[in-house]
N, C-alpha and C positions, 0 to 999 in steps of 0.2 A: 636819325639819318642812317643810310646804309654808305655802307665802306667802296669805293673806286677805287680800281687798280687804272692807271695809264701806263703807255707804254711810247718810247721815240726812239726810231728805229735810225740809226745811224750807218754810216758807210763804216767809222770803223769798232762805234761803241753802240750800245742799247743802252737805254736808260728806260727804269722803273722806277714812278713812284705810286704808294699807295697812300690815298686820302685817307686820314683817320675818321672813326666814329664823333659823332656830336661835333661841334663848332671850333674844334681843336686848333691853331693859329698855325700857318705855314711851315714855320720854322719844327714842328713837331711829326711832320710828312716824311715816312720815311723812304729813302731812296737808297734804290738800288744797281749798280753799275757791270757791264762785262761788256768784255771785249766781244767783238764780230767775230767770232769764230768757231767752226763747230768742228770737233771731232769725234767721226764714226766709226773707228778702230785706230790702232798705232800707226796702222802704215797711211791713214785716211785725216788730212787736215784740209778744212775749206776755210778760204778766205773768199774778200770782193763778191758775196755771194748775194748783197743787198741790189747791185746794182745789174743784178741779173734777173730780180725778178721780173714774171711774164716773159723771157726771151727762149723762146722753143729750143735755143743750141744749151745741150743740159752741159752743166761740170762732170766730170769722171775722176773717179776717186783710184788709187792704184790699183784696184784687181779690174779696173776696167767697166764697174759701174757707172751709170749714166745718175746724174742727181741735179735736178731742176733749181734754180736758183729761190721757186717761193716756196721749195719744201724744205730746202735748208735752213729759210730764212723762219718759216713756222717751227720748225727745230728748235734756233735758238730762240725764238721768243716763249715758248714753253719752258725751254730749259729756266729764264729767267723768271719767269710770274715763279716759280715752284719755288725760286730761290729769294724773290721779294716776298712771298705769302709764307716764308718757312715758320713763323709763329704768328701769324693771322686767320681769321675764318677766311672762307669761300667768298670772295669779290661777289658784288648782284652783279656788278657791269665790269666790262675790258673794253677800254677805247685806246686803240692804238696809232699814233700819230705816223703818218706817212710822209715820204718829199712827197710837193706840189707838182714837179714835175710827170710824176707817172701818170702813167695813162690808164684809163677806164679798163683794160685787158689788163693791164701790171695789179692794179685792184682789186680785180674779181678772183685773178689767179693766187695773189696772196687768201681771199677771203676763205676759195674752196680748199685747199694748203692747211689755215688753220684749221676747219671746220673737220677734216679729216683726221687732221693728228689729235685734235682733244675727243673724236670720238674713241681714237683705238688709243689712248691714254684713258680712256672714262672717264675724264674732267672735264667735262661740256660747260660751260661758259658764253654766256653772249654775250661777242665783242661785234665793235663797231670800227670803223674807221674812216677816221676824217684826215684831211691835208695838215701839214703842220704850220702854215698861218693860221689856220682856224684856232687850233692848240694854242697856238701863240698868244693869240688875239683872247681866248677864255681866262689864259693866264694873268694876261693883263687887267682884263674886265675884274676878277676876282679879287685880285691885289691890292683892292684901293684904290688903282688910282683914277685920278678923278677925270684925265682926257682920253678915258676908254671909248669913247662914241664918236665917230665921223671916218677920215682917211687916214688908214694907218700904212707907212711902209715895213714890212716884218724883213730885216735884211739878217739871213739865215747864214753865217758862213760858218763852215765846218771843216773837217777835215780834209774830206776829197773835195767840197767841191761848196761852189757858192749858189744860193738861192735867192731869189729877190721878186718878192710879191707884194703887191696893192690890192687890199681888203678895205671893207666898209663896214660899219659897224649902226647899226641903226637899231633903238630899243631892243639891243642886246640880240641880234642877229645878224651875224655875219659873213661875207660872202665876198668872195674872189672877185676881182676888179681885172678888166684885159685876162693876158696871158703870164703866168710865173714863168720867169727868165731862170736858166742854169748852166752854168759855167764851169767846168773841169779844171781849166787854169788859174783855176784861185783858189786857194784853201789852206789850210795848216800844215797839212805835209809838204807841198810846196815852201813854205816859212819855216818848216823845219830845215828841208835841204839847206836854204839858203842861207842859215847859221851854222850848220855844218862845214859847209863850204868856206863859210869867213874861216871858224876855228882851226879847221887843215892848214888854211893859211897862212893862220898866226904859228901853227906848228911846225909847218914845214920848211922857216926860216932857220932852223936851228938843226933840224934832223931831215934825212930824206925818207921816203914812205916808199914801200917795196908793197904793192896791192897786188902783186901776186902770191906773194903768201898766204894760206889757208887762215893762220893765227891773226894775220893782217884784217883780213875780213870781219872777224867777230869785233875784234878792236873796233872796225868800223862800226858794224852796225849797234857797238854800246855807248861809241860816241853821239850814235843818232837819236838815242834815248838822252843822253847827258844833254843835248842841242835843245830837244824838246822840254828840257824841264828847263833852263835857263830860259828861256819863251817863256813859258807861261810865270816863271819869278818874276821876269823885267816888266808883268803885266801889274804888278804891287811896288815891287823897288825901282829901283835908279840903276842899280849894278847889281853884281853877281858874280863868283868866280866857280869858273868850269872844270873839271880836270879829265885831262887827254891822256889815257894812257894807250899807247902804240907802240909794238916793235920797236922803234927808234929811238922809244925816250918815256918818257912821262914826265908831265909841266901842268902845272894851273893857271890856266888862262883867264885873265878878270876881263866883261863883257858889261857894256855900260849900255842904257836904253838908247843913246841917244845912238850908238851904234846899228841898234836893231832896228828902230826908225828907218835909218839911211838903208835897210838892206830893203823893208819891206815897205817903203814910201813907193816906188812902181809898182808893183801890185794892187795893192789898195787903191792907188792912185785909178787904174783901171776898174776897180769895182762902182767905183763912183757911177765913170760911164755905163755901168748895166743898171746902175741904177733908174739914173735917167731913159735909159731906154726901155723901163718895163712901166715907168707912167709915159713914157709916148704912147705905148701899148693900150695904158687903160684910157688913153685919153684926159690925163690930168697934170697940173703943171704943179711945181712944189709951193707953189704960195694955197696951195688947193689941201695940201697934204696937213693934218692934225701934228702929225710926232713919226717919228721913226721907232721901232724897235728892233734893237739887239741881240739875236740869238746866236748859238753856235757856239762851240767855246773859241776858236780862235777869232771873233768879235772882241774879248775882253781884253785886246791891244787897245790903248789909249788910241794910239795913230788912229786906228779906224774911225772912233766915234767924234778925234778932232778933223779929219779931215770931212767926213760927210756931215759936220753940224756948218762948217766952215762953208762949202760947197752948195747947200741947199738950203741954207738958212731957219732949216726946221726942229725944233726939240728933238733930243736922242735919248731914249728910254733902255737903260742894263738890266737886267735883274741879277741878282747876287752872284748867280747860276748858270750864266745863260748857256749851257751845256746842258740842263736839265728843265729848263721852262714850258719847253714843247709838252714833256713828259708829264710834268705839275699840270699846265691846262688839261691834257686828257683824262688827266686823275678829275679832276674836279668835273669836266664834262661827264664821266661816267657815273661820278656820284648824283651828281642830276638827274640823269637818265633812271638808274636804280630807285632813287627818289620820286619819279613821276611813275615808274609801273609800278610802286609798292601803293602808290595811294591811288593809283586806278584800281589797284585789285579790292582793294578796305569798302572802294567808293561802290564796286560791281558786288561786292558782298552781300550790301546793306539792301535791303528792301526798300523800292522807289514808289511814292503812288505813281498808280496808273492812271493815265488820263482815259475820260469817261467821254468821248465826243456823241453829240447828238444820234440814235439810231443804227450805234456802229458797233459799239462793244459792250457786253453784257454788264448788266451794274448787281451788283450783290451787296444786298443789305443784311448786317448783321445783328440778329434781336439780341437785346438785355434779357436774359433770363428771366429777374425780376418782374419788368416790364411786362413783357409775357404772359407769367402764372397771375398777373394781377390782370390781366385782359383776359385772360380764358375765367379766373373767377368773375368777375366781371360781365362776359358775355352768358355764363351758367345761368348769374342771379337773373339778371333779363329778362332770358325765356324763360326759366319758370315764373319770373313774376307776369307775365307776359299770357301765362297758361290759364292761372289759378284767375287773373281777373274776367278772362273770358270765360271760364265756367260759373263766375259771380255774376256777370251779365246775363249769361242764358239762367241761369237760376231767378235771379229778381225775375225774366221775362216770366219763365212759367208760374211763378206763385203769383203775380200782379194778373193772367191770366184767371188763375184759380178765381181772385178774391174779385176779379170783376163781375164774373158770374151772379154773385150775390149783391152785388149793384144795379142790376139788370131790373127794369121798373115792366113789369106784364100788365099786359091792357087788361085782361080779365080771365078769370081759370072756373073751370068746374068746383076743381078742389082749392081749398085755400091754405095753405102750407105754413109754417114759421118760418119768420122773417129772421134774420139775426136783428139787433139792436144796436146801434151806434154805442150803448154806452155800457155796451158784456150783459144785458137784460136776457132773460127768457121769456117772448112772446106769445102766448096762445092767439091761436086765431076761434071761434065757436063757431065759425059756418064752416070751418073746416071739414072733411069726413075724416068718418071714423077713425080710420085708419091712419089717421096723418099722428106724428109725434112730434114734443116739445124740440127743439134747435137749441144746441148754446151757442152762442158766439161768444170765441173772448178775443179780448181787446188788442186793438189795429196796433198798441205798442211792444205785445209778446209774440206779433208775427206770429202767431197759432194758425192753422186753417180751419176752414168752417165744414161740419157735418150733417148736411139739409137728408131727414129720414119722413117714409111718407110712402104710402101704397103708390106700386106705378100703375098707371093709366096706359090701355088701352093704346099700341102705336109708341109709347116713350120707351127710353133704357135708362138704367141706374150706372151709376157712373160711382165709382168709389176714388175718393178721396182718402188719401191719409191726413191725420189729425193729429195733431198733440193739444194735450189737455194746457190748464193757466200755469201747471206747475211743471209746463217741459214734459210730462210724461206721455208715451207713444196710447192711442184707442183705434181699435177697431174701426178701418172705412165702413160706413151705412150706405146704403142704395140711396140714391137719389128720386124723386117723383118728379117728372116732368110732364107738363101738359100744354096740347098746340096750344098756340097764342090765341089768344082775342080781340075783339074790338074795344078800346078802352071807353068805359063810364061817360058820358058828358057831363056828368055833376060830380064826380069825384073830386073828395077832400086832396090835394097834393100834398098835404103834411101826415094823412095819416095815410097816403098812398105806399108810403116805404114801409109801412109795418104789418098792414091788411093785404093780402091778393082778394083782389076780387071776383066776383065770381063769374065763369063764364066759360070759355074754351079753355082747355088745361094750356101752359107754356112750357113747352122743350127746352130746356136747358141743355145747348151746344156740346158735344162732347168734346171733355179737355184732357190731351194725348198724355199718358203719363211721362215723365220726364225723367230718364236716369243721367246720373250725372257721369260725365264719361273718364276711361280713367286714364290720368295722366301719364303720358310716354314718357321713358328715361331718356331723359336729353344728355346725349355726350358732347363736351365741348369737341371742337375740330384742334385737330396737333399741326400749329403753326410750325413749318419749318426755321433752324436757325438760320438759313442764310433762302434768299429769296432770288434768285434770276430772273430777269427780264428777259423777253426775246429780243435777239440781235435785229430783229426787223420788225417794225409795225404792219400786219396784213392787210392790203386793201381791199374794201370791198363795193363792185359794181354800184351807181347810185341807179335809183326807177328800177 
């Protein structure tokens, strides 16, 4: 998991927390706290500067500077991340929780505000910002607990000022219900005065108070700190004692809850009614509503969450914090977000198949090497076996040529010639002439060829054969004697017709083409490429 920074921008505090690495349990989040205030030299202090942003009338600092309220306010939220991240890595994400109240221009002007000061800081960051019910409502989702889903009231009351928004919560998405209600008359500071105001009280039975003196004034305004922290004690105890020191005296005042109650029972009493008026808004009634949530830290008054569970009949949800819950959701929102782009990018890294649709995209096949050389030996052996048998064919053709010749039965010859003999004999013929000589033939199983020698006749040609002898060895082609044909015998023996020519018209013996054997071509196999393309289109062609 990657780390989140949140951030909740308050009227008079900011709160940061940063989510820790891995599954680390809430209580281990570290947060970080400052006051709304930014100073740009000694003589330059701003305050109320949150509730300026987006409003074109800039604050002016003593020398007469002009200074926008969302540049001050990206100020201090800078100043803070530097000071929550002082021993942390670089946040992936910054989501910073905003009031619901601002407007789409308050938003944008904060966003271009930050964008601008982490450029000329060089600490570029991408933040996000959301409403602080959303914050709220993540925080809740996160927590445990278990009626995170349906109508939530997030009742925000703070320091300046009170918020009160209806959200929806549906398979963990959430979204603003009506319009968020805000109120200036209600808030903490407000409940500070007005225990101020009791404690003068109780004091200025006993001593008078001169508020025009200078020293009088600081007095006051440390009574207004000593006011506020009694508040927030009576939010755990029962009682508490104050001490007043003023001009006049110095006394320790004890302050009991049931005191504080009675001062801020109107108040609250009036918060109820916005409450009900921001679900008229969304259009929902409180038997509609899941739970109420608590945020803000002046929420952590007991009176508040008795009077609105009292009032509306609905569960009232605290968080320990609720000064800092907005800030916790955004943390966790942002570790989400860092979460989802780190595993987009793993996901965009990885090589995807590509889909192969019909006639559209190239398809590329990739050979097995193997595969391959054993198909190109493969297609080698082929052709040449392929060669060698067709020069075995025309060969058988020309020697079955040769030895039919000497199968050849002559009606009748002048000259009478030697026959071969079926069984390797040497034949004399004695009406033969002169001139004619013995023939051997050998036998039809040593495939030998035959030697027919013999004066030619008038009109014939000799024709040379080659021969091998019974023992394989190469002899000298003999002329051949050929004589025209004749008319054959009518009382010829047919048994001793194959070993006697008869006599009569010589027989021609056809002439038989010598035959070389041809010499075989070096066959190179073809080089299969490793990958093969298909054409992105099949060409058509005209039919007829």
């Amino acid at each position: 998991m990657e780390a989140g920074l949140g951030i909740g921008i308050g009227s008079t505090t900011l709160v940061a927390v940063v989510d820790k690495l891995d599954d680390a349990p809430a209580s281990s989040r570290r947060t970080v706290r400052s006051e709304s205030v930014v100073q740009l030299d000694p003589s330059s202090v701003f305050t109320d500067f949150v509730e300026r942003v987006g409003d074109p009338v800039p604050l002016f600092s003593a020398d007469g500077t002009p200074h926008r309220g969302e540049d001050l306010t990206a100020v201090a939220i800078t100043t803070l991340m530097r000071d929550a991240l002082a021993d942390h890595d670089q946040p992936s994400h910054v989501v910073i929780a905003h009031p619901a109240w601002w407007s789409r221009h308050a938003v944008s002007a904060l966003e271009n505000a930050l964008s601008t000061k982490m450029i000329h800081d060089a600490t570029p960051v991408d933040t996000t910002l959301v409403a602080e019910p959303i914050a709220v409502v993540d925080w809740l989702r996160t927590s445990g607990h278990p009626d995170s889903e349906g109508l939530t009231v997030v009742f925000d009351l703070g320091a300046r000022s009170l918020d009160v928004s209806v959200v929806t919560t549906t398979g963990g998405n959430t979204t603003i219900v009506g319009k968020p209600l805000h109120s200036d008359d209600i808030g903490g500071d407000d409940f500070d005065h007005l225990v101020t105001m009791h404690l003068l009280a109780e004091f200025d039975r006993d001593a008078r108070i001169d508020t025009s003196m200078p020293e009088t004034l600081e007095a006051l305004t440390a009574l207004r700190g000593h006011a506020r922290e009694a508040k927030e004690t009576l939010s755990f105890d029962t009682e508490t004692v104050v001490h007043v020191d003023l001009p006049g005296g110095s006394h320790n005042l004890r302050l009991v809850r049931s005191e504080l109650e009675d001062l801020l029972r109107p108040a609250i009493t009036r918060s109820v009614a916005l409450v009900y008026e921001a679900m008229r808004s969304a259009g929902v009634e409180s038997n509609d509503v899941s739970h109420v949530v608590l945020a803000g830290g002046s929420s952590s008054i007991p009176l508040v969450a008795e009077l609105l569970s009292s009032e509306l009949r609905v569960p009232m949800i605290a968080a320990p914090d609720p000064r800092s819950c907005a800030a916790a959701g955004a943390a966790t929102h942002a570790t989400a977000i860092g979460n989802t782009a780190t595993a987009a990018a793993v996901e965009h890294s990885q090589p995807k198949p590509i889909p192969v649709p019909a006639f559209s995209t190239p398809i590329v096949v990739t050979s097995d090497p193997e595969a391959t050389s054993a198909a190109r030996r493969s297609s080698r052996v082929g052709i040449v076996a392929a060669v060698v048998g067709a020069c075995a064919i025309l060969a058988a053709g020309g020697l079955g040529i040769g030895t039919a010749v000497d199968k050849i039965k002559p009606a009748s010859s002048s000259a009478d010639p030697s026959i071969e003999s079926p069984t390797s004999a040497t034949v004399s013929n004695p009406s033969a002439p002169s001139g004619s000589e013995p023939v051997a033939d050998a036998a039809p199983s040593t495939g030998a060829a035959v030697a027919v020698t013999g004066s030619p006749t008038p009109g014939t040609r000799s024709v040379g054969v080659a021969t091998t002898g019974a023992a394989g060895t190469g002899a000298p082609a003999a002329p051949v004697a050929t004589d025209p044909p004749a008319a054959a015998q009518p009382n010829s023996d047919p048994t001793t017709a194959q070993q006697n020519v008869d006599s009569g018209s010589p027989f021609q013996i056809p002439q038989v083409p010598a035959f070389e054997v041809p010499e075989l071509p070096v066959v190179v196999a073809p080089q299969f490429p490793d990958q093969l393309t298909l054409p992105t289109a099949i060409p058509r062609f005209p039919v007829g």
